[in-house]
Every structure is written in structure tokens, then in C-alpha cells.
VOGU-3710 file (C-alpha; in Angstrom, 3 decimals, decimal comma):
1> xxxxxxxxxx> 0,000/0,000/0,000  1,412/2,949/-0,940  1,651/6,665/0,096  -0,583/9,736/-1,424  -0,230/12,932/0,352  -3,107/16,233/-0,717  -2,765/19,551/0,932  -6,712/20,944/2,246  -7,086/23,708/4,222  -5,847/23,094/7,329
11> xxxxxxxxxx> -2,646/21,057/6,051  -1,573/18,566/4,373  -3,096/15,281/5,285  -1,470/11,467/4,205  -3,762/8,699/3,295  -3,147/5,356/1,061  -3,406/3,924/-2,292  -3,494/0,773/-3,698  -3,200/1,559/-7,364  -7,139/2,124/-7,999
21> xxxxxxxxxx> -8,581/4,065/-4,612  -6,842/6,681/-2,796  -8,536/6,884/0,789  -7,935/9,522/3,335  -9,654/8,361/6,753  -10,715/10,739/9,329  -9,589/13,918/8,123  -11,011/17,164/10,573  -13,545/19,390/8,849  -13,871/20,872/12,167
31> xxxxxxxxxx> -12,872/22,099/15,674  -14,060/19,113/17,836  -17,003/20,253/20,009  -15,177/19,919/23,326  -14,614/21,346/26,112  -15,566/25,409/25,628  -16,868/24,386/22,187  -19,301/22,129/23,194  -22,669/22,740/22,912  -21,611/25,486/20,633
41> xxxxxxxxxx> -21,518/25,803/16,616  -18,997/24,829/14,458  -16,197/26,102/14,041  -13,021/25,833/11,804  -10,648/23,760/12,442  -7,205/24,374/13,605  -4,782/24,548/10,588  -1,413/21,717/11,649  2,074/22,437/9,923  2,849/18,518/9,491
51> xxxxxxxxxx> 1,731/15,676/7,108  -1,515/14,432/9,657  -1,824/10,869/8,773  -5,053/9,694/7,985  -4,773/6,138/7,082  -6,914/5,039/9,754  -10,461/5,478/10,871  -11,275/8,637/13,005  -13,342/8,794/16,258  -16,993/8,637/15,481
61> xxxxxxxxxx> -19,542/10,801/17,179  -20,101/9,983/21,470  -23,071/7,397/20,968  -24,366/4,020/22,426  -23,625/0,941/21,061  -26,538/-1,078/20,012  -27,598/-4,159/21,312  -26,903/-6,793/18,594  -29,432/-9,063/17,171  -28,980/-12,302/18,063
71> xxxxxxxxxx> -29,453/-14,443/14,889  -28,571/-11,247/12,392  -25,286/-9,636/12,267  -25,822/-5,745/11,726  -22,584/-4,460/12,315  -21,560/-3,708/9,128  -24,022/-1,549/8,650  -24,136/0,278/12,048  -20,252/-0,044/13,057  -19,341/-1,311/16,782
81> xxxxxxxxxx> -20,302/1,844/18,523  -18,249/4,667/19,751  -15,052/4,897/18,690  -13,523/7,466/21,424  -11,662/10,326/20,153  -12,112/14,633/20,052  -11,238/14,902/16,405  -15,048/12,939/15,561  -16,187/15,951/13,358  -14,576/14,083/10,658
91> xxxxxxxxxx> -14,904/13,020/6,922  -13,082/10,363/4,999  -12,406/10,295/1,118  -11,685/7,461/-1,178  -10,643/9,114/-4,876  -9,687/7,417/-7,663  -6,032/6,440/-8,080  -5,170/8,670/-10,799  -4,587/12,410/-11,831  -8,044/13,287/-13,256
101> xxxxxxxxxx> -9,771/16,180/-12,011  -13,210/17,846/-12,489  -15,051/14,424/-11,147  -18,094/14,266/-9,334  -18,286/14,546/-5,962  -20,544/12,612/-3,627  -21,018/13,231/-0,140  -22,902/10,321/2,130  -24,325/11,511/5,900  -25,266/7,952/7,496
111> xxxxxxxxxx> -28,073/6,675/9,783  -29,092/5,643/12,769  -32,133/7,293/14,873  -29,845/10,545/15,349  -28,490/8,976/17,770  -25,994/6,630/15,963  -23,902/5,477/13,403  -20,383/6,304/12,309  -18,433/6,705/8,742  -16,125/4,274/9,526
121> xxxxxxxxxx> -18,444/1,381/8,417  -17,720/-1,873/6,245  -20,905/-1,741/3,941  -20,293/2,182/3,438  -16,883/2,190/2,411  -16,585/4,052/-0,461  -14,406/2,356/-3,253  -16,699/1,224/-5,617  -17,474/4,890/-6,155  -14,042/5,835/-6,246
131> xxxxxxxxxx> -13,346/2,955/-9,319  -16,596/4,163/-10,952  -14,823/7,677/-11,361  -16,320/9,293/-8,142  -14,698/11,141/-5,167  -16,851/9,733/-2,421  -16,983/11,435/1,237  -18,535/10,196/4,705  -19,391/12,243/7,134  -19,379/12,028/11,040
141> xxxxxxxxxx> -21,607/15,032/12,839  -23,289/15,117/16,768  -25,486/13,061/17,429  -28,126/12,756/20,369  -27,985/15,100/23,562  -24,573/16,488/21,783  -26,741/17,643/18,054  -30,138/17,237/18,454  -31,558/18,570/21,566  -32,844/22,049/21,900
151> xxxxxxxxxx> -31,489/23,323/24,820  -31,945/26,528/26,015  -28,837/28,659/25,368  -27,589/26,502/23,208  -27,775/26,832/19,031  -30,428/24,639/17,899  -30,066/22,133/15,426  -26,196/21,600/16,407  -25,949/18,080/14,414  -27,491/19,927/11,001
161> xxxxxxxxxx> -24,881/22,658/11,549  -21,945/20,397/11,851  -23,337/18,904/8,166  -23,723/22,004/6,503  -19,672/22,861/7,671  -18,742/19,422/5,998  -20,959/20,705/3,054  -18,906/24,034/2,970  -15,541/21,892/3,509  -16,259/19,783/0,753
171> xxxxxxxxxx> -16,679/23,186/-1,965  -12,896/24,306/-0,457  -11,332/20,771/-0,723  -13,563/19,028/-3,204  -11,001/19,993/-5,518  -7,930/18,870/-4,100  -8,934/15,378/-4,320  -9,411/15,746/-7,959  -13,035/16,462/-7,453  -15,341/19,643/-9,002
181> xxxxxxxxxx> -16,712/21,503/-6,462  -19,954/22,624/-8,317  -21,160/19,089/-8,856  -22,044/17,765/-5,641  -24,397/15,437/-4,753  -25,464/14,524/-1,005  -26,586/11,194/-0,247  -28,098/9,639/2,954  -29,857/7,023/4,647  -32,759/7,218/7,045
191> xxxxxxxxxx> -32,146/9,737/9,887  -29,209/10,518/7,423  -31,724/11,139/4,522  -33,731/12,779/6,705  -31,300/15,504/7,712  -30,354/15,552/3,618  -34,196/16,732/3,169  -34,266/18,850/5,337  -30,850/20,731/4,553  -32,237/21,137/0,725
201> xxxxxxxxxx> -35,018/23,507/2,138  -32,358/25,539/4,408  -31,623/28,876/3,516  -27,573/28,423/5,096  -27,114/24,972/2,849  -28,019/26,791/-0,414  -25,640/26,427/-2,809  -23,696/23,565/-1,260  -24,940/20,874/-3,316  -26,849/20,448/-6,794
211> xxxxxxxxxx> -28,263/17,262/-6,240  -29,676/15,048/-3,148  -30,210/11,495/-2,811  -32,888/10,657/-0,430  -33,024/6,655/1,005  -35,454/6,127/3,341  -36,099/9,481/4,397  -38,093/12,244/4,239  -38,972/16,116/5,614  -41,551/15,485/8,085
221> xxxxxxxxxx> -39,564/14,125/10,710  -38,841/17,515/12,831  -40,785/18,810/15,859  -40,998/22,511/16,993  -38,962/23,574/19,760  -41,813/23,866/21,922  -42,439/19,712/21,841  -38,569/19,333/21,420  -38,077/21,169/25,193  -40,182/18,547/26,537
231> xxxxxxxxxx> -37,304/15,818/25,964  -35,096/18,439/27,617  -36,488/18,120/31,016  -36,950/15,067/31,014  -33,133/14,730/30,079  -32,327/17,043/32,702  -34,838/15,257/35,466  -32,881/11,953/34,699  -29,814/13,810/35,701  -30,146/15,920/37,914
241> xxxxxxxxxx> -29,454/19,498/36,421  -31,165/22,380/35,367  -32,785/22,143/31,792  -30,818/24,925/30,184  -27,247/25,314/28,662  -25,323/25,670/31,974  -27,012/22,373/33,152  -25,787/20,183/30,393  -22,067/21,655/30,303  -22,157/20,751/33,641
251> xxxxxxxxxx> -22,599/16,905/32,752  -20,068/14,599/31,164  -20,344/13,328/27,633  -20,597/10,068/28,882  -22,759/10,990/31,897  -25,167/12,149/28,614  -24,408/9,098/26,455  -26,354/7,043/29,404  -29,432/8,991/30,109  -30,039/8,735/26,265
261> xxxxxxxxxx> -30,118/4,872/26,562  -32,307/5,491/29,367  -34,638/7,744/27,501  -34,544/5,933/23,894  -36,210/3,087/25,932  -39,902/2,651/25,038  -40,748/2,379/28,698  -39,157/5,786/29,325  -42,691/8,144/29,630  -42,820/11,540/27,504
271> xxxxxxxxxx> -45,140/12,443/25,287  -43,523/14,256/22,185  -46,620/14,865/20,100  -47,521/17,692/18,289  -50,404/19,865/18,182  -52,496/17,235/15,940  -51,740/14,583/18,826  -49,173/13,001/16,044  -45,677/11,880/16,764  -43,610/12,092/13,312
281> xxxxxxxxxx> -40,419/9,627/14,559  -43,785/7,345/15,492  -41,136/6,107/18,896  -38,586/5,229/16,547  -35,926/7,924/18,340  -36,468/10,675/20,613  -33,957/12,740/19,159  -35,247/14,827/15,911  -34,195/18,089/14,125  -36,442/20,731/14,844
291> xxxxxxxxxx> -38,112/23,705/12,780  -38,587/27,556/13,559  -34,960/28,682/14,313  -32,820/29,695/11,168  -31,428/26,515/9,831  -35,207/25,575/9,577  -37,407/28,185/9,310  -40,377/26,228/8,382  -41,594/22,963/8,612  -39,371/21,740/5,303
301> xxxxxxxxxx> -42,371/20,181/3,034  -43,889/23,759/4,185  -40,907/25,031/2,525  -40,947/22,886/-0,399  -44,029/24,114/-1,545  -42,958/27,788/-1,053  -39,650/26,935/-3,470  -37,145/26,239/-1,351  -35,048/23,980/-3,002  -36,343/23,333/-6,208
311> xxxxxxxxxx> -33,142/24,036/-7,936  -31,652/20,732/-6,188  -32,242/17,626/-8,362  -33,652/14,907/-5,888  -33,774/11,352/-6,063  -35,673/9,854/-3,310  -37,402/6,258/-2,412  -38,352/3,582/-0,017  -37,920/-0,164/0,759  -41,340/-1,988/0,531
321> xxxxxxxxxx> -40,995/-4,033/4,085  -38,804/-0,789/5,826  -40,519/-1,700/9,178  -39,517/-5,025/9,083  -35,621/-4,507/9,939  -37,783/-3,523/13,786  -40,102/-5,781/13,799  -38,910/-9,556/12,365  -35,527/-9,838/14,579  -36,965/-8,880/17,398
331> xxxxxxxxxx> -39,821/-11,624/16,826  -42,422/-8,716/16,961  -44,594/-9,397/13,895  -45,074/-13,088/14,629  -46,568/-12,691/18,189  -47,791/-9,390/18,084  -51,759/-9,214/18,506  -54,491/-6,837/17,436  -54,850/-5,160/20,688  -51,033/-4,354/21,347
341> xxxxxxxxxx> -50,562/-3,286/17,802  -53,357/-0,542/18,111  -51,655/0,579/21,293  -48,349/0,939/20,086  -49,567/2,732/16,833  -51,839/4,888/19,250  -48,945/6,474/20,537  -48,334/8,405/17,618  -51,440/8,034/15,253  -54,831/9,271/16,870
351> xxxxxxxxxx> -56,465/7,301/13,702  -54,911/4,045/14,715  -57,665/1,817/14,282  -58,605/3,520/11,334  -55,808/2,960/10,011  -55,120/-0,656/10,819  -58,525/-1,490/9,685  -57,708/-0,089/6,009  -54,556/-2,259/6,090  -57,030/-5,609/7,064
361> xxxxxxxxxx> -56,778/-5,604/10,534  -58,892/-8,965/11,973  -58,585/-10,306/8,292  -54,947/-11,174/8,251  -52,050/-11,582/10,927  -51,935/-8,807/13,296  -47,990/-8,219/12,826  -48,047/-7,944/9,275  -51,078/-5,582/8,960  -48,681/-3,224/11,544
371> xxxxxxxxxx> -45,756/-3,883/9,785  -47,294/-2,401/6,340  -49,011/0,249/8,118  -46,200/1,386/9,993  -44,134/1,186/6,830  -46,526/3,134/4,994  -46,649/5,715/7,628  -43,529/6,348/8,792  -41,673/6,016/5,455  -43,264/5,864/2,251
381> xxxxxxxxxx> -46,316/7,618/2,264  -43,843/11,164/3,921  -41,385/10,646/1,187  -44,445/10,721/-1,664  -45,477/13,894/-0,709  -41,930/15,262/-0,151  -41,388/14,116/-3,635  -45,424/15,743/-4,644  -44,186/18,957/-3,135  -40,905/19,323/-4,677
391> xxxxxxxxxx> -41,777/18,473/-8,267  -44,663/20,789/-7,664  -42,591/23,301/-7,216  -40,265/23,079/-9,892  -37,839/20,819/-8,437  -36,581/17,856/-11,122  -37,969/14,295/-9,181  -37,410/11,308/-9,618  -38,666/7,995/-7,342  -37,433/4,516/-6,713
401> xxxxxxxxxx> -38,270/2,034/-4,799  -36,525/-1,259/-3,850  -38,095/-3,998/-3,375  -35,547/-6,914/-3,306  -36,238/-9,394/-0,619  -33,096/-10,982/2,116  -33,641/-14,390/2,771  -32,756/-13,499/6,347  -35,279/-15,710/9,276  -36,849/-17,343/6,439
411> xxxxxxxxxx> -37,465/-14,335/3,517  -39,161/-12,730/6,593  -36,781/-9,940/6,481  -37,664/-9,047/3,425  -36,821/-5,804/1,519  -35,756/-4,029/5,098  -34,719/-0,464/6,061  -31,523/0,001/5,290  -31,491/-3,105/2,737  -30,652/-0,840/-0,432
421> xxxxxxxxxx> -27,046/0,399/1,323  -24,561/-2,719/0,036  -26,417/-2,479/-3,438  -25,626/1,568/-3,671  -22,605/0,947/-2,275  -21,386/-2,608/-4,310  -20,316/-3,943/-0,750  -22,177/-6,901/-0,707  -19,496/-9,539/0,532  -19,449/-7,260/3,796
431> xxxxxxxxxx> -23,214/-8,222/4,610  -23,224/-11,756/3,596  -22,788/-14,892/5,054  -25,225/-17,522/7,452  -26,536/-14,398/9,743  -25,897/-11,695/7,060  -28,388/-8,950/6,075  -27,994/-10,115/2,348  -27,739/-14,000/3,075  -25,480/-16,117/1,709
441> xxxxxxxxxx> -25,973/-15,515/-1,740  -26,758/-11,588/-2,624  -27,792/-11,130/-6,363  -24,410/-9,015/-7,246  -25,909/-8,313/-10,978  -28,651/-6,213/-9,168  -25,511/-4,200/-6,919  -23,779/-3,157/-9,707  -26,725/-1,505/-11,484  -27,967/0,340/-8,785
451> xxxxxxxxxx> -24,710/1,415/-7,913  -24,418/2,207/-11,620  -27,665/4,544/-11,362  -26,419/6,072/-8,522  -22,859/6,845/-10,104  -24,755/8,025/-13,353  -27,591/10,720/-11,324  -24,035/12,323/-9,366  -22,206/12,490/-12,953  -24,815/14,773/-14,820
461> xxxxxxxxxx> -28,393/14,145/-13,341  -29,188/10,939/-15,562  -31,974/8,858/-14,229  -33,355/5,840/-17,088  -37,153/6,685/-15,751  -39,790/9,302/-16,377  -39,836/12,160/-13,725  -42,391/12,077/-10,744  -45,429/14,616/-10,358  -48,992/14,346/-9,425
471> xxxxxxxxxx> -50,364/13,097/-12,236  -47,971/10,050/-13,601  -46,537/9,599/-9,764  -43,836/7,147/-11,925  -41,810/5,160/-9,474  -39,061/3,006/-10,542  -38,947/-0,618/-9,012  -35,014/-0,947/-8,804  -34,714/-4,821/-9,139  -37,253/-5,593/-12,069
481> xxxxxxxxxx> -36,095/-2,133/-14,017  -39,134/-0,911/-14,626  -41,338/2,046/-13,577  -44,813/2,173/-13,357  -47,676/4,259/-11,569  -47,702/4,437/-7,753  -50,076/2,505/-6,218  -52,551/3,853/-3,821  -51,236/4,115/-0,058  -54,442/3,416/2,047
491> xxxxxx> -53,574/5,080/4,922  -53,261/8,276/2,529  -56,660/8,980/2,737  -57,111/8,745/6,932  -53,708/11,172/7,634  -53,592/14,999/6,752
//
């Protein structure tokens, strides 16, 4: 493995290459949010007079580790947890391994409940981009108590503003990695999608990318910082402080890492609905971006249909089991009954048995009418009309939807959230195997041309389907290669 040294902004940084990918791991975009900076925004990082070596992985963002599932390994898709270190407002490149410049850029913000996740992840790595003539980036960014809570006295939206400074560091550096700083795309994955959507209807993130690619994700997961304050105190009840911004720089980062297992728990009482008696993250995380301060001055599909954003090309879709990756593992959706499903669906949909009803509630298996209607609700039926709203704006939309099923406990895994991630990223061999998310034998034909659609929409904006609007609501179905007309979504009707 050899040496490749490029010079950014704050100095000159030393990754590898291996004759095809160049990779720089963990480079600094930014000051790490510690001690005076925490709790405070971004700011630039420190410039360093040597080479910094970055051929390893850098800290990820202070987080939990999950609890693993017993018969299904997820690791390489969520990473081992934290990986201690200040320097975690970090972003790692992999470039091709030649001198061409002017490529595309693509920039990837990952998952996990905003409370999660890492860039230093086996099914994200991002060489099959770099040999397809990409400069791929990952980005780390706060997470939890650290990005998404709105304190008082402290900037709201912390983990949004830590993306949009890896946005801006990509445009100074894009191009010393070979890459063209006016063809950006962004690309994301659930609460890493969601943040993606909601950044392309910010007035600070204009500018910072022309495209967005939108997996699992959509705008309506935000609350207003009056419902957000509510997690505060409870935070700040659970340990033992004031709720306001001397309180919490009076705890440790790990003393917060605990109390957000403690509160992520579904026996852990708050109510975080809304005015509507709705809960957009439906339990799912407690943690959310909120709207009404000036990274998100309006509820975002509010601000789609006043414009914002409809000079960004989007790409967005769904999985058609998403609610399964929650529901099958944990052995949910085979014992679940009616009863138990309307109460958890109560919790954050006052039409619950309205809508479990129109899903064939009492006429089929209790656990699989919730599992489509949570799917539906939580996932695909938001992204439609973040999709209806942009392209009826202006914005250029286009849908997908994959619908390739794991053989995983049986085939009852099915086409899961987060499935789609080793096909975009042609890292199948890193999910595969006896308890693998792909099974033993992952259709590799199918990887590389959805990786191929996603190389082709970053290069110049090519899609091989129809656009998406109202009236032809095309939506591609990424294994057969087809696109047809949506079908209906019954649970559109009963939800405003």
C-alpha cells in the first residue's frame, strides 16, 4: 500500500493507495465540540504544519452501542459503537487512483435514529465509487444530547450545523482530491436522509450541493422547539441538572451518552406529540431536528411548496418491508396481537384503528397488517409527498423504490430499512454470510446496477425513468427495471 499525500485547508493530510482508490480516513472538517466548544456551533478547524496521517479510521460521534441481534449480524451496517476520540467531526475520502480532475463529488451523511452510526463502516466504504470515477466522502456530525436537543442557550439544530460545515468543507477541498466543487451530490440514509431533506429547504445549505439522494427518508420528521423542550427536562430530570445550557455543560459526555439509553427506551414516559396529537419519529428515536430557528425556518415540506429547493435535483425512495428490519428480529410481527398493535400505533397516530382497519386488521395476521401500516406511515407515504411537493414546485424528481427481498429468518426480512445500502454501495461480501443482512448468496448483478444509477444521477443528473409529479406519480422498481404508476397508499386517505 502505498503513500498519497493532498494539501486541504488546514494542512496537508497522508492517506493510502493501492493503485485504484486513494482513501484519506478521518480527516477534521472541524474544531471538535469539546470542552468550551461544546454545545456550541462549528467552528473551523485548527490549521497543523505537518503531514496528519489519515490512514486510519477517526473517532466517530459519542453514541451508544446497540444491542446486537442475536441471529442477524448488523454491524456492518451500524459499526461497533463509539469509537472514542475529540477529532469525531470528521470526513473520509476514497478518490480514484489517478490524476483526473473535475469528477463528481458525492457526499454520504449515514443513519441511525440521530443517535448513531459512524463513517467508519464496512458496507459504506466508499471504493466502488471511487473505481466508478467518483470522489466519495462520509461524514461524522453530533449526534443525540450532543446535536439534536434544543437546549436553552444553546444553538439549535447543532448536528445539522456540523453537516452544513462538511458541506462548505467539501466546496474548499472538493477539488484537491481531484473532485469539481460545483457538482455535488449529497446522499443519505434514514435519519441521514432525513437531515439531507431537510438541509435542501435551508436557507444556510443553499448552494452547497446540486443534487440530493434521499433513502429512506423524508422532511416530516422535525418537531418545533416547543415539543422538542419537553425531551429536555426530562433529560435534565434523569440527571439531575437544570434544563438549560449551563445544566448540560455541567454533565459529562458520557454521563449524557447514558441517560439517552435510558430515555430511547420505550418504557421511558414523555409524550412528544404535536399539536395534531401526532408523533412524526412514530417512537422510533427521541432525538429529531427541529423547525422555527434559522437553519429551519419552516416545517421543510412547508418550505418545499414555497420553493425552497427546487433548484436541487432529488432522487428519493423507499424499501417496501422498511418496518420489518424492527419488527422480524426482534420476533415482533409473529406474536404481536391486534390489541397491542393498536396501542403501540396509538402512541403516535390518533387514527390508529382507522388505520389498521384499512390495512385488514382482523382479516390477516396482526404483525403484518402493523408492519405495512407502519411502513406506509412512517416512510413511504412522507417521502411521496416530499417528492409531490418538490416536483410541484419546480424541483426535477425522480422515485425509486426497492423492493428486493433478504432471505434473512426465512425471507421474513424481506426488503428491510436500510437493505438498499450494500447495493448503492457494491459492498455486498461485507453483509453476507449464514446471519448476514444479504444471506449467503446476494444477487451481485442487481448491486452493480444500482450502484451504476447512482454513479450516473451524481455524474450529470441521468436517471433511465420518467420524472415524478402528481399526475404520472412514476416510481421506478429498482430490481425488475421498470417504472410504473404508484399505487394507492391506504392510509393516505385517513392522515392529513
Amino acid at each position: 500500500m502505498a503513500e498519497t499525500i493532498v494539501v486541504t485547508t488546514s494542512g496537508a493530510v497522508r492517506g493510502s493507495a493501492d493503485g485504484t482508490v486513494r482513501r484519506y480516513l478521518g480527516v477534521p472538517y472541524a474544531a471538535a465540540p469539546i470542552g468550551a466548544l461544546r454545545f456550541e456551533l462549528p467552528r473551523p478547524c485548527p490549521a497543523w504544519q505537518d503531514i496528519r496521517d489519515a490512514t486510519s479510521p477517526g473517532p466517530s460521534a459519542p453514541q451508544p452501542t446497540a444491542p446486537p441481534f442475536e441471529d442477524l449480524d448488523i454491524e456492518p451496517l451500524v459499526g461497533p459503537g463509539w469509537r472514542r476520540g475529540d477529532d469525531f467531526l470528521n470526513i473520509s475520502v476514497w478518490a480514484p487512483d489517478n490524476a483526473m480532475t473535475g469528477l463528481p463529488v458525492m457526499v454520504f451523511v449515514h443513519g441511525g435514529a440521530f443517535t448513531a452510526g459512524s463513517n467508519d463502516v464496512a458496507a459504506l466504504d466508499g471504493s466502488a465509487f471511487a473505481r466508478s470515477g467518483v470522489i466519495c466522502m462520509s461524514i461524522n456530525y453530533r449526534l443525540g444530547i450532543e446535536g439534536f436537543l434544543a437546549i436553552p442557550g444553546v444553538p439549535t439544530n447543532l448536528g445539522l450545523r456540523d453537516q452544513i460545515a462538511a458541506f462548505e468543507w467539501v466546496r474548499d477541498n472538493a477539488s484537491a482530491f481531484g473532485g469539481d466543487p460545483a457538482n455535488v451530490t449529497v446522499f443519505g440514509e434514514s435519519a441521514g436522509a432525513m437531515t439531507i431533506a431537510d438541509l435542501i429547504t435551508s436557507p444556510l445549505a443553499q448552494g452547497l450541493f446540486r443534487r440530493a439522494i434521499v433513502q429512506s427518508g423524508h422532511g416530516a420528521m422535525t418537531r418545533p422547539i416547543p415539543v422538542a423542550r419537553k425531551l429536555v427536562k426530562k433529560l435534565a430530570k434523569m440527571l439531575g441538572i437544570a434544563p438549560d445550557a449551563a445544566g448540560f455543560r455541567g454533565t459529562t459526555i458520557e454521563q449524557g451518552v447514558g441517560a439517552l439509553s435510558q430515555v430511547q427506551l420505550p418504557t421511558a414516559r414523555i409524550d412528544l406529540r404535536d399539536q395534531d396529537r401526532r408523533e412524526p419519529a412514530f417512537g422510533l428515536s427521541r432525538f429529531l431536528p427541529v423547525h422555527g430557528d434559522d437553519v429551519l425556518p419552516l416545517p421543510p415540506v412547508e418550505a418545499l411548496k414555497q420553493g425552497a429547493g427546487k433548484d436541487v435535483d432529488l432522487l428519493i425512495g423507499t424499501n417496501i418491508d422498511e418496518m420489518n428490519i424492527y419488527l422480524v428480529p426482534t420476533g415482533v410481527r409473529n406474536t404481536i396481537g391486534r390489541w397491542l398493535s393498536w396501542y403501540v400505533l396509538r402512541r403516535a397516530e390518533p387514527l390508529a384503528w382507522r388505520v389498521l382497519n384499512a390495512y385488514g386488521m382482523g382479516k390477516r395476521r396482526a404483525g403484518d397488517v402493523l408492519a405495512e401500516a407502519m411502513t406506509d406511515l412512517v416512510f413511504r407515504l412522507p417521502a411521496r409527498r416530499f417528492a409531490a411537493a418538490h416536483a410541484q414546485a419546480g424541483g426535477r424528481t425522480h422515485f425509486y423504490e426497492f423492493g428486493w427481498r433478504s432471505p434473512a429468518f426465512g425471507g421474513d426480512l424481506g426488503a428491510a430499512h436500510a437493505l438498499e445500502l450494500p447495493f448503492v454501495f457494491d459492498t455486498l461480501s461485507s453483509c453476507s454470510g449464514p446471519k448476514g443482512f444479504v444471506g449467503p448468496n446476494p444477487p451481485q448483478a442487481l448491486a452493480t446496477r444500482i450502484h451504476a444509477i447512482w454513479v450516473e444521477f451524481a455524474r450529470d443528473g441521468t436517471l433511465p425513468w420518467p420524472a415524478y409529479d402528481a399526475a404520472s406519480r412514476q416510481v421506478y422498481d429498482l430490481e425488475k427495471g421498470v417504472a410504473a404508476t404508484d399505487r394507492v397508499i391506504p392510509a393516505d386517505a385517513l392522515v392529513p
